[in-house]
C-alpha positions in Angstrom: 9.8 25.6 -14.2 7.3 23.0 -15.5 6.3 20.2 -13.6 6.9 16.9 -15.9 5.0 13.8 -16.7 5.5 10.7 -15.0 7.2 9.2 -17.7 9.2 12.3 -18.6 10.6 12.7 -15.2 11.5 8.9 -15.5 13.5 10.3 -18.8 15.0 12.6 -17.3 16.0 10.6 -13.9 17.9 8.3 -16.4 19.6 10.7 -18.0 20.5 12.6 -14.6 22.1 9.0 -14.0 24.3 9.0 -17.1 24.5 12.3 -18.2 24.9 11.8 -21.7 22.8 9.5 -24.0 21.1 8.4 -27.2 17.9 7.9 -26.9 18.8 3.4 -27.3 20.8 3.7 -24.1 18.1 5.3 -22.0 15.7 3.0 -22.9 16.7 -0.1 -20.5 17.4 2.0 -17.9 13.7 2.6 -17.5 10.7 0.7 -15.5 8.7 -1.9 -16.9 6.4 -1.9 -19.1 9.4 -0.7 -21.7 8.2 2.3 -24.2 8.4 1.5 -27.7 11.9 3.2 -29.0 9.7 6.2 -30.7 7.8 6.9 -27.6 10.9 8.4 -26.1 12.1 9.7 -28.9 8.8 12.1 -28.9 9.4 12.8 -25.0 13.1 12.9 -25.6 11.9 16.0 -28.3 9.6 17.8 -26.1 11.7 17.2 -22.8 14.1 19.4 -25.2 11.5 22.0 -26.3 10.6 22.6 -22.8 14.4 22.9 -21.9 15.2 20.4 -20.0 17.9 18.3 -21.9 19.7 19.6 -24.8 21.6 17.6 -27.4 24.7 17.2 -29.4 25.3 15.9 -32.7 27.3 12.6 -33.5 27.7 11.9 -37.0 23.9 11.5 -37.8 22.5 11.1 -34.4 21.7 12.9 -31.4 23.7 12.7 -27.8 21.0 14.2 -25.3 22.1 15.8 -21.9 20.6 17.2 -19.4 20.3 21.1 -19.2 18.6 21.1 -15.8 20.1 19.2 -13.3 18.5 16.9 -10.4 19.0 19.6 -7.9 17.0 22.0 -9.8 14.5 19.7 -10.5 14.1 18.5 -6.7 14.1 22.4 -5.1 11.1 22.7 -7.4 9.5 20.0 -7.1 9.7 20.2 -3.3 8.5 23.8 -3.2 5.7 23.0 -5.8 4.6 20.2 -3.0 5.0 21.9 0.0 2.9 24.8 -1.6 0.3 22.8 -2.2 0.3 20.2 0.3 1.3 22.7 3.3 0.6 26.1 2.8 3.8 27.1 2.0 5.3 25.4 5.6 8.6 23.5 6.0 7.5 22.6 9.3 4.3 21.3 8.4 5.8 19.1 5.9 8.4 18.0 8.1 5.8 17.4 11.1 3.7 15.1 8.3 6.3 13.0 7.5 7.9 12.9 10.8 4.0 11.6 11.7 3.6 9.3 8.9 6.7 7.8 8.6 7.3 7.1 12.1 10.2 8.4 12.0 12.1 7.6 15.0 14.3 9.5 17.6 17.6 9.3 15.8 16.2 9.7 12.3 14.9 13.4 13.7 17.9 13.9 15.2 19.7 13.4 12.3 17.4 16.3 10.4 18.2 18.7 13.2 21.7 17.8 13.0 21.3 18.2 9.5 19.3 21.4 9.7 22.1 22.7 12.1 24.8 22.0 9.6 23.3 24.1 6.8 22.9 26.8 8.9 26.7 27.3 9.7 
């Protein structure tokens, strides 16, 4: 899967909210500075080329929806960072953020207990 663009992936996370769009509608749901209408029109079309939303056709426009969902998106995303960032090591990650987010004792707890859950 590719990785996208900054702005591309704040496309997509707009359509992920809505799930189905015109391009008009997706505009105000993203951050300042606002793209010009045919900015996201061209990163609507090559979100579509690289297969990430797809469209249908309503009278003489196009209603875009996403092809790949958030989940998808995040399980590669993740393992794209932790490849890169921690040699392929959940536990280095975890130990990272644990360390620079000071998480505290009931936040770990909570990703054990979390951890725990999946397992069963």
């Amino acid at each position: 899967m590719i990785k996208l663009a900054k702005r591309e992936e704040q496309i997509m996370q707009a359509f992920w909210d809505v799930d189905k769009a015109f391009i008009r509608d997706i505009i105000p749901l993203l951050p300042e500075p606002k793209p010009h209408y045919n900015s996201v029109a061209t990163m609507v079309k090559i979100l579509e080329e690289k297969g990430f939303l797809g469209h249908d056709v309503v009278g003489n426009m196009f209603c875009y929806f996403p092809v790949i969902s958030r989940e998808e998106y995040q399980k590669h995303a993740l393992k794209d960072v932790v490849s890169q960032y921690f040699d392929n090591s959940y536990p280095r990650m975890l130990a990272f953020f644990a360390k620079e987010q000071n998480l505290s004792e009931d936040e770990l707890t909570e990703i054990v207990n979390l951890i725990k859950n999946k397992e069963s």
